[in-house]
GULOVO-34031 format. One line per 8 residues: number of its first residue (from 1); their letters; for each residue x, y, z of C-alpha. Coordinates in Angstrom, 2 decimals. Layout:
! GULOVO-34031
NUM) A) X/Y/Z | ... .
***
This chain:
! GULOVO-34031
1) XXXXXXXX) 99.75/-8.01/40.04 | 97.53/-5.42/41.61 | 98.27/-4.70/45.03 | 95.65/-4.08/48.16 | 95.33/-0.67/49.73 | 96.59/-1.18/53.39 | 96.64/0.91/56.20 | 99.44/0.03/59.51 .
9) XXXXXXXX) 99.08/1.66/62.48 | 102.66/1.72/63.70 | 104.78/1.85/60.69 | 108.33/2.47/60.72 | 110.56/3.38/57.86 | 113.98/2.23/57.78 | 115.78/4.06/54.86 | 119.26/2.43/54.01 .
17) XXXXXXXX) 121.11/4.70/51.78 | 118.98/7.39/49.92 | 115.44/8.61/51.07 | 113.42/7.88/48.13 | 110.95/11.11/47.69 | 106.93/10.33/47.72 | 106.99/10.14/43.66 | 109.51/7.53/43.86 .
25) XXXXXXXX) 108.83/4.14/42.54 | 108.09/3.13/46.18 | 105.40/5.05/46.75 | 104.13/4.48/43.34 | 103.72/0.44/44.06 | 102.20/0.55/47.48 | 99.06/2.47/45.89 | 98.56/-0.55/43.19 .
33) XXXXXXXX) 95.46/-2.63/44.33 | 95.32/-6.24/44.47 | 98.11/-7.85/45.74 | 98.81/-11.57/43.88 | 95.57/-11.17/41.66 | 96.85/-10.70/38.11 | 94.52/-10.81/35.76 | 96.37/-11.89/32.28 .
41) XXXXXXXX) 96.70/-9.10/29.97 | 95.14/-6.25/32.07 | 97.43/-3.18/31.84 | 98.62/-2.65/35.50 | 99.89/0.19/37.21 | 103.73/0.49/37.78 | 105.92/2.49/39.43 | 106.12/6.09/37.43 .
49) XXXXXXXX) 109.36/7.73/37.04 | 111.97/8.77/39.52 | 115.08/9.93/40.26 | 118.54/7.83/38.99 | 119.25/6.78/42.50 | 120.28/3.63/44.35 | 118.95/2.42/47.71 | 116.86/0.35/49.48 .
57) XXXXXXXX) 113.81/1.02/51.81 | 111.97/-1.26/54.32 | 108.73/-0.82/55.84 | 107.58/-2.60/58.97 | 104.49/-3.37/60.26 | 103.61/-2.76/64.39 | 105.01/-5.94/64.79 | 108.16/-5.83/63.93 .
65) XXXXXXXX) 107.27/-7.78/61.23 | 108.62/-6.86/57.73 | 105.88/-5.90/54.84 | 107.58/-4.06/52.14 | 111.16/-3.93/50.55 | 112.14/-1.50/47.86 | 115.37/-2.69/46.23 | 116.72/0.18/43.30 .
73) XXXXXXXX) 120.58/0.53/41.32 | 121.68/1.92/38.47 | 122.97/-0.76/35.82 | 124.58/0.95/32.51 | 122.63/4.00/32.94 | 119.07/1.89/33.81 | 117.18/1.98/36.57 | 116.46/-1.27/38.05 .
81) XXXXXXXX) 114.20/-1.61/40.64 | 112.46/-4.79/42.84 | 109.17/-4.39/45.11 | 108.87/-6.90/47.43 | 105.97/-7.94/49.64 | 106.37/-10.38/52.38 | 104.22/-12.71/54.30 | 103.97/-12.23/58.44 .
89) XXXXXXXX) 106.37/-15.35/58.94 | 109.16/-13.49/56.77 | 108.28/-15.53/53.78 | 108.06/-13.22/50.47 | 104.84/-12.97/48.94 | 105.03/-11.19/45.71 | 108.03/-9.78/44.00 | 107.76/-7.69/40.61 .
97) XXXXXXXX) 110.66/-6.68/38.82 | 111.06/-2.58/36.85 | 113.49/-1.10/34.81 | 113.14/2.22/34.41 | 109.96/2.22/35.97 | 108.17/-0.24/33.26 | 107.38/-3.77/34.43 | 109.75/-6.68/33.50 .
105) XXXXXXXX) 108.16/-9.31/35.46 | 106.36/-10.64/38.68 | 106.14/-13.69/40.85 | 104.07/-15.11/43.55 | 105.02/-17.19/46.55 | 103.06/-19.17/49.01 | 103.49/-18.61/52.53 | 106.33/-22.12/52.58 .
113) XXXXXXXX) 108.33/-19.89/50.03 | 107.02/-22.05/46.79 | 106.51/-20.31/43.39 | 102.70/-20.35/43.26 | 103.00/-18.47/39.76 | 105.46/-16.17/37.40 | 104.91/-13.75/34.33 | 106.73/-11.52/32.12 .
121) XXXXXXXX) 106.01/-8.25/30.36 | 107.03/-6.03/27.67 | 106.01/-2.30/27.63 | 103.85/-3.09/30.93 | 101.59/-5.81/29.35 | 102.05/-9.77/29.62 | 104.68/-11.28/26.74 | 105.68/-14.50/26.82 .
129) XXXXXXXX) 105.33/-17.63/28.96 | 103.56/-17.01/32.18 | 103.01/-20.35/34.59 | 100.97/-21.12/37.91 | 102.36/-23.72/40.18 | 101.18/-26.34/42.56 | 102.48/-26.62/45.77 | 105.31/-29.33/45.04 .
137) XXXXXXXX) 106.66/-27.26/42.10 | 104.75/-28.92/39.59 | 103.25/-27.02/36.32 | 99.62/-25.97/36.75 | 99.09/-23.86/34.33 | 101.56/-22.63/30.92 | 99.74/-19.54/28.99 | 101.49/-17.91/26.22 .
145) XXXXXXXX) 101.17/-14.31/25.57 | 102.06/-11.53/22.91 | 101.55/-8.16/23.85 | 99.00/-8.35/26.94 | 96.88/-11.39/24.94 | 97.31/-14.95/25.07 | 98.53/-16.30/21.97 | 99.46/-19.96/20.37 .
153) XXXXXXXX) 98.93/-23.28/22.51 | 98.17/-23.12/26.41 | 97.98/-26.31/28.57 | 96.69/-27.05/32.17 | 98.15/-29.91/33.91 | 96.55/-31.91/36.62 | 98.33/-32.48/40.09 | 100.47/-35.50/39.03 .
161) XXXXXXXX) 102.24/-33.81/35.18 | 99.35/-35.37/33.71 | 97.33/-32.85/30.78 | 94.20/-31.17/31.89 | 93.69/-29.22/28.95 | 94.99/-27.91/25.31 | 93.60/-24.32/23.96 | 95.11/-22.79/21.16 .
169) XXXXXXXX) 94.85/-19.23/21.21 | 94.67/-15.96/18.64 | 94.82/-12.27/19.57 | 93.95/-12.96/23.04 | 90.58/-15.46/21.88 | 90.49/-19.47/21.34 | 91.30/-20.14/17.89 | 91.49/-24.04/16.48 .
177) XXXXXXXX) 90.90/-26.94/18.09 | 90.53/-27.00/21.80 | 91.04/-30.57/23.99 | 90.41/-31.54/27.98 | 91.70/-34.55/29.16 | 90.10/-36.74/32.47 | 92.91/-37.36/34.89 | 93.39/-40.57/33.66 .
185) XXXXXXXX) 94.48/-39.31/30.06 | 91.29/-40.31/28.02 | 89.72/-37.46/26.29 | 87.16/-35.32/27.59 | 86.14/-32.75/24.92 | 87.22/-31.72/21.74 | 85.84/-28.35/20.51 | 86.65/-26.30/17.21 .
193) XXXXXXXX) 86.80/-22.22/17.71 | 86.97/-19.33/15.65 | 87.55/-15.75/16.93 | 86.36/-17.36/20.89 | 83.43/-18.51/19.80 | 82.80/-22.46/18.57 | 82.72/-23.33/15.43 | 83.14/-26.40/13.30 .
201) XXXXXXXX) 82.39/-29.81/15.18 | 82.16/-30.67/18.73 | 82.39/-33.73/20.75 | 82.18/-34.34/24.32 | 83.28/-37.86/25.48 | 81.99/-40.14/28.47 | 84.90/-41.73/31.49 | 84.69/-45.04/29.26 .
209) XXXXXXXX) 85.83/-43.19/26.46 | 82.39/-43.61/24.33 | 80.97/-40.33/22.87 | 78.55/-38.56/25.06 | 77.99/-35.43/22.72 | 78.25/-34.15/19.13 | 77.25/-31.67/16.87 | 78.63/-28.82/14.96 .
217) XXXXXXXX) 78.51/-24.83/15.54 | 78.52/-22.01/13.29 | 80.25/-18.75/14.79 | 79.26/-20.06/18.26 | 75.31/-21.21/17.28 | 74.29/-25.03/17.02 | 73.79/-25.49/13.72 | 72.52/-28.66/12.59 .
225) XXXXXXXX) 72.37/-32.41/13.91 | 73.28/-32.85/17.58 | 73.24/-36.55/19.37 | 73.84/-37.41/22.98 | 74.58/-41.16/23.45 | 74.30/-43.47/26.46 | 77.23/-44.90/28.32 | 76.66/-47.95/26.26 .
233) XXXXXXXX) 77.16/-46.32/23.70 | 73.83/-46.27/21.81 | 72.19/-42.95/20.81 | 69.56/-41.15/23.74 | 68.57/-37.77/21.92 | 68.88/-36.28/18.80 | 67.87/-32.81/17.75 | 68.29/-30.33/14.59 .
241) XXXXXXXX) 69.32/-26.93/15.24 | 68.91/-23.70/13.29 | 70.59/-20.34/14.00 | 70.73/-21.47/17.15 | 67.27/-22.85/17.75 | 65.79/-25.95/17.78 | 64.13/-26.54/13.89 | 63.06/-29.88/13.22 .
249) XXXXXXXX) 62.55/-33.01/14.97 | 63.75/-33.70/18.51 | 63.74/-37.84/19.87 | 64.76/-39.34/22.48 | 65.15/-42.81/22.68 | 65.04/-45.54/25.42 | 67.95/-47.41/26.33 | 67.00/-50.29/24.00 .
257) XXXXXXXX) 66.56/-48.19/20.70 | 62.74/-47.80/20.41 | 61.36/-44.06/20.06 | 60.62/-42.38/23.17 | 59.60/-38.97/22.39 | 59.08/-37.32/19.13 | 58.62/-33.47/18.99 | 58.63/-31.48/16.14 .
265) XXXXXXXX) 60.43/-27.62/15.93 | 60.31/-24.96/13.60 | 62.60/-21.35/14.47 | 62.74/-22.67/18.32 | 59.17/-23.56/19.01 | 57.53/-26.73/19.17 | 54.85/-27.00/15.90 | 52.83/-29.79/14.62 .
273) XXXXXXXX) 52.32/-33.27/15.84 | 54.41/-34.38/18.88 | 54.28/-38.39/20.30 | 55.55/-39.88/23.74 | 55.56/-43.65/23.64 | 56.15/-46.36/25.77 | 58.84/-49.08/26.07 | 56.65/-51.27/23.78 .
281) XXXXXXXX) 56.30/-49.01/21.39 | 53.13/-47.92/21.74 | 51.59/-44.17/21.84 | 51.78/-42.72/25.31 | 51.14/-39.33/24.88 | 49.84/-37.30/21.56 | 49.25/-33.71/20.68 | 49.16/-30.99/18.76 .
289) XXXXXXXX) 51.18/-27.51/19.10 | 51.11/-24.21/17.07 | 53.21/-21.49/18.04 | 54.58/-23.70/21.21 | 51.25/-24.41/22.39 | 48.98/-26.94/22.65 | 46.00/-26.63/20.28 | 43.53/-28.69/19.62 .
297) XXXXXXXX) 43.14/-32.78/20.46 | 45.62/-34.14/23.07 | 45.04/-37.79/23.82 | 46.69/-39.98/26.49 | 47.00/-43.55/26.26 | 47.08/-46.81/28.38 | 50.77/-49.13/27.67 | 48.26/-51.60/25.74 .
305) XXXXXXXX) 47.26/-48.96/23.23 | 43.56/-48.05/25.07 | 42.38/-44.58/25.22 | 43.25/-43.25/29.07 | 41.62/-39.40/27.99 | 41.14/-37.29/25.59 | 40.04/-33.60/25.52 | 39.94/-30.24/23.69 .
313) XXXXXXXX) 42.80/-28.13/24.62 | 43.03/-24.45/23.09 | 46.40/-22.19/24.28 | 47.71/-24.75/26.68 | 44.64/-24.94/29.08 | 41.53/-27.36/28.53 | 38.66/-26.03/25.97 | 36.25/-28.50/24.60 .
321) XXXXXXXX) 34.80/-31.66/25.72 | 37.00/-33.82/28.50 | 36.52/-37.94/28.68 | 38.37/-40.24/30.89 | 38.48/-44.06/30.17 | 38.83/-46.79/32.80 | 41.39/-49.53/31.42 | 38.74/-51.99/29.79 .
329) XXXXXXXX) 37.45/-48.81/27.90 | 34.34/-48.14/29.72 | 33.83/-44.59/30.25 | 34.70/-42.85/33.77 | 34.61/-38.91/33.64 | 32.55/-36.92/31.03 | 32.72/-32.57/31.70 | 33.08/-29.80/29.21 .
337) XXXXXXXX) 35.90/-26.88/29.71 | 35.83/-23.71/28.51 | 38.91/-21.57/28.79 | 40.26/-23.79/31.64 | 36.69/-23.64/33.71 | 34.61/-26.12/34.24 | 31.44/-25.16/31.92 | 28.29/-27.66/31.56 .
345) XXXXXXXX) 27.41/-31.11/32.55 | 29.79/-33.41/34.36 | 29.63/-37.01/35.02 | 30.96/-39.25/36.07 | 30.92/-43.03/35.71 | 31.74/-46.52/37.24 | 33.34/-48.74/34.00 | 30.02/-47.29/31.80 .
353) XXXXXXXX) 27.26/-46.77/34.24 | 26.62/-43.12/35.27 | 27.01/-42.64/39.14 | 27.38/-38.43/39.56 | 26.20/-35.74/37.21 | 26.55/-32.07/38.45 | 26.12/-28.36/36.09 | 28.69/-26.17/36.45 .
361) XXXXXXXX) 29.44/-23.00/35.74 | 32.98/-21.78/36.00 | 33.60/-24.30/38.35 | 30.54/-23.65/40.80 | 28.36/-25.48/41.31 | 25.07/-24.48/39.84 | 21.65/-25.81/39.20 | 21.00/-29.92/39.36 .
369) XXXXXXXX) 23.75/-32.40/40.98 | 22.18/-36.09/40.89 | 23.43/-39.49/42.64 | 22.32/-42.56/41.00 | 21.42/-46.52/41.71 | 22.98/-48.78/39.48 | 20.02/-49.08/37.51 | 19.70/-45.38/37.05 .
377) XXXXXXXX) 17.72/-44.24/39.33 | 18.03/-41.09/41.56 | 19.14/-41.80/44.50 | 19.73/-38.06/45.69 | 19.06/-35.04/44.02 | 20.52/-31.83/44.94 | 20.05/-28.17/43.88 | 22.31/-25.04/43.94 .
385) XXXXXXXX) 22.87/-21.46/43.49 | 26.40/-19.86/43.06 | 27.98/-23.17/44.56 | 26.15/-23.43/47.68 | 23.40/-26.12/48.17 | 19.95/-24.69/48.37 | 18.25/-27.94/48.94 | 18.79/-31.93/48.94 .
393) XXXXXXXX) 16.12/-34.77/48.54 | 16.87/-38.45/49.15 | 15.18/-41.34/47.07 | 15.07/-45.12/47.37 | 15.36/-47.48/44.74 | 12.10/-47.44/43.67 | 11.87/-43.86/43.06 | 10.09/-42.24/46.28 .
401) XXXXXXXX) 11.18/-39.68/48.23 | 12.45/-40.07/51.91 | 13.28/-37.02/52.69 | 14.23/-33.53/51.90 | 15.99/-30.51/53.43 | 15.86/-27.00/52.38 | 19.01/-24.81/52.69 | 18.64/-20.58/53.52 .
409) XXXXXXXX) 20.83/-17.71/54.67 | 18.91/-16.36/57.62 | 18.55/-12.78/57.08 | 18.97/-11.80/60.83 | 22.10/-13.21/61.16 | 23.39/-14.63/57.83 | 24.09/-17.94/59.66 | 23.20/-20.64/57.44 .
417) XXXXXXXX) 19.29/-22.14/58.30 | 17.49/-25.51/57.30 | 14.34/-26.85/57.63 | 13.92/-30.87/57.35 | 10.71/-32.53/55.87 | 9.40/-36.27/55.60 | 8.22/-37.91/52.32 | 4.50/-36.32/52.77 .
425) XXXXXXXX) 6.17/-33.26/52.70 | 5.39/-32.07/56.66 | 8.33/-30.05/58.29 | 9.83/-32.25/60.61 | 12.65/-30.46/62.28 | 15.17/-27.58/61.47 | 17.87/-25.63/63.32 | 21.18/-23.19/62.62 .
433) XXXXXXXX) 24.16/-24.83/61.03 | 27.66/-24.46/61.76 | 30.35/-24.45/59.61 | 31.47/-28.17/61.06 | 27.93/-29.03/60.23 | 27.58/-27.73/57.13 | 30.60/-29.26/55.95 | 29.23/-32.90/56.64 .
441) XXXXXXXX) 26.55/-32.66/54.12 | 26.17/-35.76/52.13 | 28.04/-33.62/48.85 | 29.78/-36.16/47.24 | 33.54/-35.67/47.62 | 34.07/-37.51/44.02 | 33.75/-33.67/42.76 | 36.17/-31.91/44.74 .
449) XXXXXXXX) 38.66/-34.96/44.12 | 38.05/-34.62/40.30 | 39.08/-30.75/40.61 | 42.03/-31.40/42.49 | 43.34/-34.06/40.05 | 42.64/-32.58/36.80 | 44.77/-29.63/36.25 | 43.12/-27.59/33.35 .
457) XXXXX) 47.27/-26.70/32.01 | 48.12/-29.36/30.09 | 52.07/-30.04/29.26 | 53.49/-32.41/26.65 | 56.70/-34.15/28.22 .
***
């Protein structure tokens, strides 16, 4: 156990028979660090060697309160010697055990006096049984070492005697087949290792006692067919593994049975044709990946089997043409991407008939943007320049104009300027716009909502 550095202010030293001199194996143990924090199998500092005398020295703290306890006789020529540490109430904390300065053993107390824990050694590293307690005197914990490494079958126990869990151990590393229990009893895991790491089959079991997990490992690698199950019982993913890495197909499965999503591996990363579907079976989701990214079509589907969209998609990002589908299969959003922008002619559409068209060049606005009537015809026609609206003519059904509005920068004071004009053409009013203004321009918001809900980086589930 390594024992804390402490300063007291106040110490007094009560030597009953010999003074032990500052090598003795006193002074030795109150330099070890870390008082009650063994770690299994670390070599630990012990008293070194001093003279072949008997005594016993006390140390108190400002108190009054005794901290330390040296206890040392002579027994057929050895030296046996006992450190103790106590608690503030009196209680002792830790005691280790020495015979001719080389640790025999060491035990822990809690502050009520209970063993909390208790190990031996053999040439200063752990050998044989050492065993953590809980409060009532119960077994925690039973490791089994040889020579400073845990060796054959160790067991946890929960509060209550019942088992926790079953290792079995080789030259310090799991070795064989490993179990954990649920406080109940039922089984919990069940894991093959070799030299720590797993290998052989695994299992991993659910309260009800149905299997949760299984697969096997090769020198601590998934390697091969691994299924997770439902509750019920009834399988919810299965995967192939490689080295390590997913190779192969991956499902998942709904709770009834029916495919849920299919994705194919190869060394780790998802290649080929991947499918999500829905309860009923039919195609959700379908794409394409090379080198774990999307390439080429991906298509999205409505539950009855109807195209929902379908694009171009190059990298992971949208590149190609774009088209949306209302539910009866008329047409509702037509653009063109390239590398994730917004490149060309969109439109869009109200179940087939064309309501908003705008040019676009990585993602601003540019050129023509056109409102229709029903029947086609304009109804406003806008123009712009590096996203900003140069000018905007209304039309009636029949196809005149009502009015138009020109759009400028003034150069005086780069406040934004317009000039209104009536059907003949004659200039009919005008003025400086604020930014409030400006923003209440007749621009259709059906663009900016289209932006916001189309991300251009597509994901497969």
């Amino acid at each position: 156990m390594k024992i804390n550095n402490r300063s007291h202010l106040g110490v007094v030293t009560v030597l009953i028979g010999l003074v032990f001199l500052q090598t003795s194996a006193y002074a030795g143990w109150r330099k070890t660090p870390g008082l009650a924090e063994d770690i299994p199998g670390e070599q630990q500092e012990d008293p070194p060697e001093s003279p072949p005398v008997e005594g016993q020295e006390k140390e108190y703290g400002a108190s009054g309160a005794l901290l330390f306890e040296l206890r040392q006789r002579l027994n057929d020529g050895r030296r046996e010697t006992v450190a103790l540490a106590y608690y503030e109430n009196g209680q002792v904390r830790e005691e280790n055990r020495y015979v001719n300065g080389i640790r025999m053993s060491n035990k822990v107390f809690d502050p009520d006096g209970s063993l909390k824990s208790e190990s031996f050694y053999r040439n200063n590293q752990l050998d044989g049984t050492s065993k953590e307690y809980y409060p009532d005197g119960q077994i925690r914990d039973a490791a089994h070492y040889r020579n400073g490494k845990k060796e054959g079958i160790n067991r946890s126990y929960f509060e209550g005697g019942r088992l926790s869990s079953e290792e079995s151990y080789r030259n310090g590393g799991r070795d064989g087949l490993s179990k954990s229990f649920y406080p109940d009893g039922r089984l919990k895991s069940q894991i093959t290792y070799k030299n720590d790491k797993r290998h052989g089959p695994s299992k991993e079991f659910f309260e009800n006692g149905e299997l949760q997990r299984e697969g096997p490992y090769f020198l601590g690698e998934k390697s091969g067919l691994f299924k997770e199950y439902f509750p019920s019982g009834g399988v919810r993913i299965e995967e192939n593994y490689q080295n390590g890495k997913r190779d192969g197909w991956y499902k998942e499965f709904y709770p009834g049975g029916g495919d849920q999503l299919n994705v194919h591996y190869r060394d780790g990363e998802r290649q080929g044709d991947c499918r999500e579907f829905y309860e009923n079976g039919n195609v959700r989701t379908e794409a394409n990946y090379q080198q774990g990214r999307i390439a080429g079509p991906f298509r999205r589907y409505y539950p009855d089997g109807g195209v929902k969209e379908e694009m171009g998609v190059q990298d992971g990002f949208l590149d190609g043409e774009y088209k949306e589908y209302w539910p009866d299969g008329t047409l509702r959003y037509a653009a063109v991407y390239r590398q994730a922008f917004l490149n060309g002619t969109l439109r869009m559409y109200d179940h087939g008939v064309l309501e908003n068209e705008w040019n676009l060049i990585g993602n601003q606005k540019e050129g023509e943007g056109r409102r229709y009537y029903n029947d086609g015809t304009v109804m406003r026609l806008k123009v712009y320049a590096q996203d900003k609206i140069m000018s905007a003519e209304e039309y009636d059904e029949q196809g005149r104009l009502v009015s138009r509005r020109e759009f400028a920068d003034s150069p005086e004071t780069g406040k934004r300027i317009f000039r209104d004009y009536d059907k003949r053409g004659r200039e009919i009013g005008g003025g400086v716009m604020t930014e409030a203004e400006y923003d209440k321009i007749p621009e259709d918001s059906a663009l900016q909502d289209f932006m916001q809900a189309h991300t251009v980086w597509i994901r497969f589930p």
